[in-house]
C-alpha positions in Angstrom: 0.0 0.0 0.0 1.4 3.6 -0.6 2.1 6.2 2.0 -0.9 7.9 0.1 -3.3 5.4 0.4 -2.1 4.7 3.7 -2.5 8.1 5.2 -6.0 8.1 3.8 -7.0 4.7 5.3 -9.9 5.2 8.2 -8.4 2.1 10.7 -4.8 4.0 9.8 -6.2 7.4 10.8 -8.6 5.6 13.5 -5.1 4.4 15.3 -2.9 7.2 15.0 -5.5 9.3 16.9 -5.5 7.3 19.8 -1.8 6.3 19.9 -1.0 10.3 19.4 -4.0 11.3 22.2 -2.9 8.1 24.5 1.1 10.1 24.2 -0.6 13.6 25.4 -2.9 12.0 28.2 0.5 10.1 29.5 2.2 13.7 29.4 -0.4 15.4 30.6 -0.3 13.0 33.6 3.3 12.9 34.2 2.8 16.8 34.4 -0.1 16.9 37.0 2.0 14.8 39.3 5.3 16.7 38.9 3.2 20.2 39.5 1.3 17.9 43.2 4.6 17.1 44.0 5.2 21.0 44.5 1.8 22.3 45.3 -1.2 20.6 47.0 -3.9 19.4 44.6 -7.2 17.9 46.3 -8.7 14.7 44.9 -11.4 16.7 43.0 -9.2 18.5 41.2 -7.3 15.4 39.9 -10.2 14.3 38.8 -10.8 17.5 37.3 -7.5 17.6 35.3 -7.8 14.2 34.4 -10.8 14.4 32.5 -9.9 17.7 31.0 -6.2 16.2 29.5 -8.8 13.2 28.2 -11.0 15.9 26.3 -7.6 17.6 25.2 -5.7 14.7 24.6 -8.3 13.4 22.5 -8.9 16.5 20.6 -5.6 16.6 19.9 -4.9 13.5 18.1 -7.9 13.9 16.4 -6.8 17.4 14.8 -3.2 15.6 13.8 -4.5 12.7 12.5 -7.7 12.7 10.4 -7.6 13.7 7.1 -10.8 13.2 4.2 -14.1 12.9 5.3 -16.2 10.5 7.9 -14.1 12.4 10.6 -17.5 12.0 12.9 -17.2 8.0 12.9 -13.4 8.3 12.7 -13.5 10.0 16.1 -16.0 7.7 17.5 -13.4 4.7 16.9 -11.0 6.6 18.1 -12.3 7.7 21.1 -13.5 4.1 22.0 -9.4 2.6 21.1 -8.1 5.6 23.0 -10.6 4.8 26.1 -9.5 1.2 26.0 -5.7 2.2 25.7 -5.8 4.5 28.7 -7.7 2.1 30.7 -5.4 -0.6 30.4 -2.3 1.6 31.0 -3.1 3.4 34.0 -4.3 0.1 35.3 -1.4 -1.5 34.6 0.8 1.5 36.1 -1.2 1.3 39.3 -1.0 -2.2 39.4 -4.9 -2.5 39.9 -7.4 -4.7 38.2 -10.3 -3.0 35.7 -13.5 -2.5 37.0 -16.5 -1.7 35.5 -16.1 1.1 35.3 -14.4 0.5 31.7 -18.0 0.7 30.3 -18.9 4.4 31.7 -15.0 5.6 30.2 -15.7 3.4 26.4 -19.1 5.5 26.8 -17.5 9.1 27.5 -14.5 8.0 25.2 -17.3 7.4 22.6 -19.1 10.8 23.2 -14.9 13.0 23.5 -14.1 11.0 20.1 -17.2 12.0 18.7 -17.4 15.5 19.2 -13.4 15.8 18.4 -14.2 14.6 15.2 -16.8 17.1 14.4 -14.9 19.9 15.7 -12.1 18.1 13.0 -14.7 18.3 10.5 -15.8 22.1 11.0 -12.1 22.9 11.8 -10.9 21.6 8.4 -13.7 21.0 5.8 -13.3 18.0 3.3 
């Protein structure tokens, strides 16, 4: 396959997104806990951060990588793979099992991927 046809390939596209989003959450996380480490953060405002660097993350990748049309479903897919990616990582990192809460974060991973790719879509028109 060429680079061409490559770069225009949805499950291509689909991956990159959520490898280049999974990269900034991982960054963004690193970051939050080098900034606790100097200044108190409370629990809610992990939380906060966290789900805000998801949202960002996510938008993100989604802005690097799609190119051509379908950007709506694209970021759908993506937002499921990059839920699933995250989940497993920081569970992994924490050494903790997955719960079920998996569903609720595929579901909002869903819904982030979703609207990243329409913002991609009115952001950079086919």
């Amino acid at each position: 396959m060429s680079k061409e046809g490559l770069s225009e390939n949805f499950f291509f596209q689909t991956l990159k997104a959520a490898v280049i989003a999974t990269a900034f959450c991982v960054a963004f996380a690193a970051i939050t806990a080098a900034v606790s480490g100097f200044a108190f953060l409370s629990a809610a405002a992990v939380k906060i951060v966290g789900a805000a660097a998801k949202v960002v993350s996510l938008a993100l990748g989604a802005l690097l990588s799609f190119r051509g049309g379908k950007c709506w479903l694209k970021g759908l897919a993506a937002g499921v793979l990059f839920a699933m990616l995250t989940a497993f990582l920081f569970s992994a990192i924490s050494r903790s099992a997955l719960s079920v809460r998996i569903f609720i974060d595929l579901a909002l991973g869903a819904a982030e991927g979703l609207l990243s790719g329409v913002l991609v879509s009115v952001l950079r028109p086919v």
